[in-house]
C-alpha positions as CSV (number, residue, x, y, z in Angstrom):
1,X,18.8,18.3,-12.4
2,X,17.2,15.4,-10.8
3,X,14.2,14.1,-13.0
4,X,10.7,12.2,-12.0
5,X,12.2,9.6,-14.9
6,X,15.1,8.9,-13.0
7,X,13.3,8.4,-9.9
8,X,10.6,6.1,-11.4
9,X,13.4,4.2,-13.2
10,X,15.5,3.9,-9.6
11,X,12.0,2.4,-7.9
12,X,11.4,0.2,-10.0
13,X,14.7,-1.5,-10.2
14,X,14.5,-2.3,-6.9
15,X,11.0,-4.4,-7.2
16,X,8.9,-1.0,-6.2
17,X,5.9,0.8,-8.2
18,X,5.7,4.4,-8.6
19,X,2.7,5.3,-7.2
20,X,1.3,9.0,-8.3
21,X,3.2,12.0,-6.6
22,X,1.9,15.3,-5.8
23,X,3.6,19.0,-4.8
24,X,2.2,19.4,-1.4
25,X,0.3,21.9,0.6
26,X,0.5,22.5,4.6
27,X,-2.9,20.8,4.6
28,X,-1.6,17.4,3.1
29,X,0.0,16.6,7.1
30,X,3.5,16.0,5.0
31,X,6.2,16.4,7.8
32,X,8.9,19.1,7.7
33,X,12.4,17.7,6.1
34,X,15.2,17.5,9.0
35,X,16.6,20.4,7.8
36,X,13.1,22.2,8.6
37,X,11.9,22.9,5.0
38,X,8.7,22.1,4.2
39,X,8.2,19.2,1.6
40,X,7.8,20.6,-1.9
41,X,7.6,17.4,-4.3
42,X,5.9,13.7,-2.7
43,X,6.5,10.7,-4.5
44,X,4.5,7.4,-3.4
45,X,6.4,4.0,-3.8
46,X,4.3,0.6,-3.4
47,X,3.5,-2.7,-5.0
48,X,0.9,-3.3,-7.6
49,X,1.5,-6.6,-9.3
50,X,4.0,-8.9,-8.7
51,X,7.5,-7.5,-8.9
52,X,7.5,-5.9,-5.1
53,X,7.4,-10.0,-3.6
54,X,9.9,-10.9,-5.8
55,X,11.9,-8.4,-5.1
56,X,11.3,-9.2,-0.9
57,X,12.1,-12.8,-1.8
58,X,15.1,-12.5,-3.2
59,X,16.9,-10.1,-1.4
60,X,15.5,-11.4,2.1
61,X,18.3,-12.1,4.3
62,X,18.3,-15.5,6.2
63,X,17.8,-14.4,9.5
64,X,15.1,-12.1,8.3
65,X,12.1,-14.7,9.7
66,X,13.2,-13.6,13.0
67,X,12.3,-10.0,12.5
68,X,8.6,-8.8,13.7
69,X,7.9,-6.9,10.1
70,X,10.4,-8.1,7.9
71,X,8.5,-6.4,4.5
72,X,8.7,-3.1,7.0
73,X,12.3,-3.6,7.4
74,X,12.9,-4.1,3.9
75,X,11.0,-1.4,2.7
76,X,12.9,0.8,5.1
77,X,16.3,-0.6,3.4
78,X,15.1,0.2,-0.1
79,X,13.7,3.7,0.4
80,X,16.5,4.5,3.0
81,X,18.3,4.0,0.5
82,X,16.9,5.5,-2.2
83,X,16.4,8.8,-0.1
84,X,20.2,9.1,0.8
85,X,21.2,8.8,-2.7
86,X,18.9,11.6,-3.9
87,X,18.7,13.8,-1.4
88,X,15.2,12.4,0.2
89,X,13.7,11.9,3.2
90,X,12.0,8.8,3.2
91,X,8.6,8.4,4.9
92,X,6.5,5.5,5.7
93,X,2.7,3.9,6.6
94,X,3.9,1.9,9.5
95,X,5.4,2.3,12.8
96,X,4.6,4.1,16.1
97,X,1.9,6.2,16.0
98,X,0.9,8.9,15.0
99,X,0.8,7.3,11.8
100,X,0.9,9.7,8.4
101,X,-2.2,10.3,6.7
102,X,-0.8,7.7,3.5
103,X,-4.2,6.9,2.3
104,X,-5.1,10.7,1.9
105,X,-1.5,11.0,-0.3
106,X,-2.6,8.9,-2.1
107,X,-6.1,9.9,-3.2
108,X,-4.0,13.4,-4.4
109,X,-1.0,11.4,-5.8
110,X,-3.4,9.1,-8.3
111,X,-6.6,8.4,-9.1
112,X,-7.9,5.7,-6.2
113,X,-10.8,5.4,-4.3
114,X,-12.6,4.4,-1.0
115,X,-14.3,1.0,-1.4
116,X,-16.7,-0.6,0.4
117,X,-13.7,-2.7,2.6
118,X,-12.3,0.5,3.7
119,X,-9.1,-0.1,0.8
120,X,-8.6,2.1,-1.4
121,X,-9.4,0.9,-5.1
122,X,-7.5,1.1,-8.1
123,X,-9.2,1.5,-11.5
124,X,-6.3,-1.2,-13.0
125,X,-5.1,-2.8,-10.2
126,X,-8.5,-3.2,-8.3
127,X,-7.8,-4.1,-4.5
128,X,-4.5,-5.3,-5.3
129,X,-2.1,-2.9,-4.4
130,X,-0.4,-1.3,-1.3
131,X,2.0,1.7,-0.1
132,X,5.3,0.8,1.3
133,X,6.8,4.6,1.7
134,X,6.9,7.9,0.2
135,X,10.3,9.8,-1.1
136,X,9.8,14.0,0.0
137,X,12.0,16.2,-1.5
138,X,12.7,20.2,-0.4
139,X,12.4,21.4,-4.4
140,X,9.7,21.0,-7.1
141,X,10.4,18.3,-9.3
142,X,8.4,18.6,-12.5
143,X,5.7,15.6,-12.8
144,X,3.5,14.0,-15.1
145,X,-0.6,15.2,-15.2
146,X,-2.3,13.4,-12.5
147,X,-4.8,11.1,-14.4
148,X,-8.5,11.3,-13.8
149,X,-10.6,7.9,-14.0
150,X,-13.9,7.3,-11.4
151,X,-13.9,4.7,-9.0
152,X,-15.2,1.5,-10.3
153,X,-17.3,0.6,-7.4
154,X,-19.5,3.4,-8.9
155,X,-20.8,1.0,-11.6
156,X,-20.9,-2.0,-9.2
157,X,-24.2,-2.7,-8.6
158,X,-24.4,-6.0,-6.9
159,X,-21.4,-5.2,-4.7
160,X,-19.8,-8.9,-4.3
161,X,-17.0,-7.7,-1.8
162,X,-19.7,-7.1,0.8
163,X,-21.4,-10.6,0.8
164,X,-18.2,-12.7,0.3
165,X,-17.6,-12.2,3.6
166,X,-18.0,-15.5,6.2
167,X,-18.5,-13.6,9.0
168,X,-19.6,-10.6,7.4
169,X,-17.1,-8.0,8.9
170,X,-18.1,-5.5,6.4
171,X,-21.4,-3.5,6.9
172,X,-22.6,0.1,7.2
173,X,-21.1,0.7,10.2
174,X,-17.8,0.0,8.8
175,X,-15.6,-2.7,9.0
176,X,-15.8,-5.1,12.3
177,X,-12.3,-6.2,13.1
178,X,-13.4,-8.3,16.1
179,X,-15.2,-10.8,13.6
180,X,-12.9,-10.9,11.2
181,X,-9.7,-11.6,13.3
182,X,-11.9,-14.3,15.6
183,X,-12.7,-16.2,12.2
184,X,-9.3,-16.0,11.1
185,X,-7.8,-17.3,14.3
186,X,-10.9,-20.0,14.9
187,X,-10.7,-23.0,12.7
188,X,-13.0,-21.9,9.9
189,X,-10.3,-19.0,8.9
190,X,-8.4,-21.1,6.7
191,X,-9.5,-20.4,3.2
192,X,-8.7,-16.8,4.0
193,X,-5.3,-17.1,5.6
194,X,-4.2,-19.5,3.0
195,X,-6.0,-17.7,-0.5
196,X,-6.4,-13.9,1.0
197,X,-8.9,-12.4,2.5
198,X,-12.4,-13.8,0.9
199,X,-14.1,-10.6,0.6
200,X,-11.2,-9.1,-1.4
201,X,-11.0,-11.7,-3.4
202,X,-14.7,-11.2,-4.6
203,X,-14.1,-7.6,-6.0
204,X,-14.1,-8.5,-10.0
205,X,-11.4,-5.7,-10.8
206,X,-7.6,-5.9,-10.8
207,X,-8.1,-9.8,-11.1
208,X,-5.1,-10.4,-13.2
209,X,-3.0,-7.9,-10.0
210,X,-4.0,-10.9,-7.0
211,X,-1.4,-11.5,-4.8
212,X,-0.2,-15.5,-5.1
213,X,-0.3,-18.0,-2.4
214,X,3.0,-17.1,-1.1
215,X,2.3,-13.3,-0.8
216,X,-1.4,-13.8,0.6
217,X,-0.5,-16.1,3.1
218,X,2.1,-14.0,4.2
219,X,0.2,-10.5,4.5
220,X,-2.6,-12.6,6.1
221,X,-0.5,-13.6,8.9
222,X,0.7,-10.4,9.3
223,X,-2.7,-8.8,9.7
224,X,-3.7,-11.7,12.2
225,X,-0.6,-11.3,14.4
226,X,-0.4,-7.5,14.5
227,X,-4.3,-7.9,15.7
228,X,-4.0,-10.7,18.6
């Protein structure tokens, strides 16, 4: 019988982390299998640290610059993949909408939080992370206890994230993406398209997770482009 080990062992060979999986309930929004089962067993594949660019990097075909979302596309390969060899529907964060509640799966699949950006924090990997797909499955797989740690914002008192910003974006009426993407595409927005976004940046946790120059830049310009 299938195992979670073999699973985690299959995602992370291919440059993905494991991240937290849950047995769902018809209030989780988890679609119905093609075969009109309901999902029994969710298993969240992402990035936290560096292995998931490498990964991109390496297997990136040549013509890939030409594609629109090139990390989508590959992230469709790999857990295409992955869902055809054991017996998975693959499900992902991007696309047309409606899009799939992902950042609720996630807050049942491990323990993150809301932060003051909006992101969802990690106690380890800070802001440093992402979700690139989910694997559903029609049967129960047995899983390891879901672990349960507090947010660290909760004992952040002076809050850096929020006043890191240039333009300050972030407030408490949320998050303004007008002001962000107009600093990003004026010619003060280079310190954040080049090192990642400044507020992000400020957040003292998961320091040792921070996406390189290469990565940064490129999520960065994915943000700015999807936004113009």
């Amino acid at each position: 019988m299938l195992g979670y080990d073999e699973i985690d062992r299959a995602l992370r060979a291919r440059g993905l982390a494991p991240r937290g999986a849950f047995h769902p309930d018809p209030a989780d929004g988890v679609p119905a299998l093609p075969d009109g089962r309901a999902s029994a067993t969710l298993i969240l594949a992402g990035n936290a640290g560096p292995e998931m660019w490498e990964a991109f990097r390496e297997s990136r075909p040549a013509a890939a610059h030409a594609l629109a979302n090139p990390l989508d596309a590959w992230s469709r390969r790999c857990l295409g993949a992955l869902g055809r060899e054991f017996g998975a529907t693959a499900l992902f964060p991007f696309g047309a909408p409606p899009h799939l509640p992902f950042q609720r799966w996630a807050q049942r699949a491990e323990s993150v939080h809301p932060s003051p950006l909006g992101l969802l924090i990690h106690p380890d990997y800070g802001l440093w992370h992402g979700y690139r797909g989910a694997l559903a499955f029609g049967h129960a797989l047995a899983l390891p206890p879901r672990e349960q740690r507090p947010s660290p914002c909760e004992a952040c008192t002076e809050k850096p994230c929020l006043a890191a910003c240039p333009v300050g974006a972030f407030g408490a009426d949320g998050y303004d993406v007008a002001a962000c993407v107009g600093y990003l595409d004026g010619a003060r927005g280079g310190d954040c398209l080049a090192a990642g976004c400044a507020a992000r940046r400020a957040c003292p946790v998961g320091r040792g997770y921070r996406y390189g120059p290469a990565q940064a830049r490129f999520h960065m310009a994915a943000f700015l482009e999807a936004r113009r």
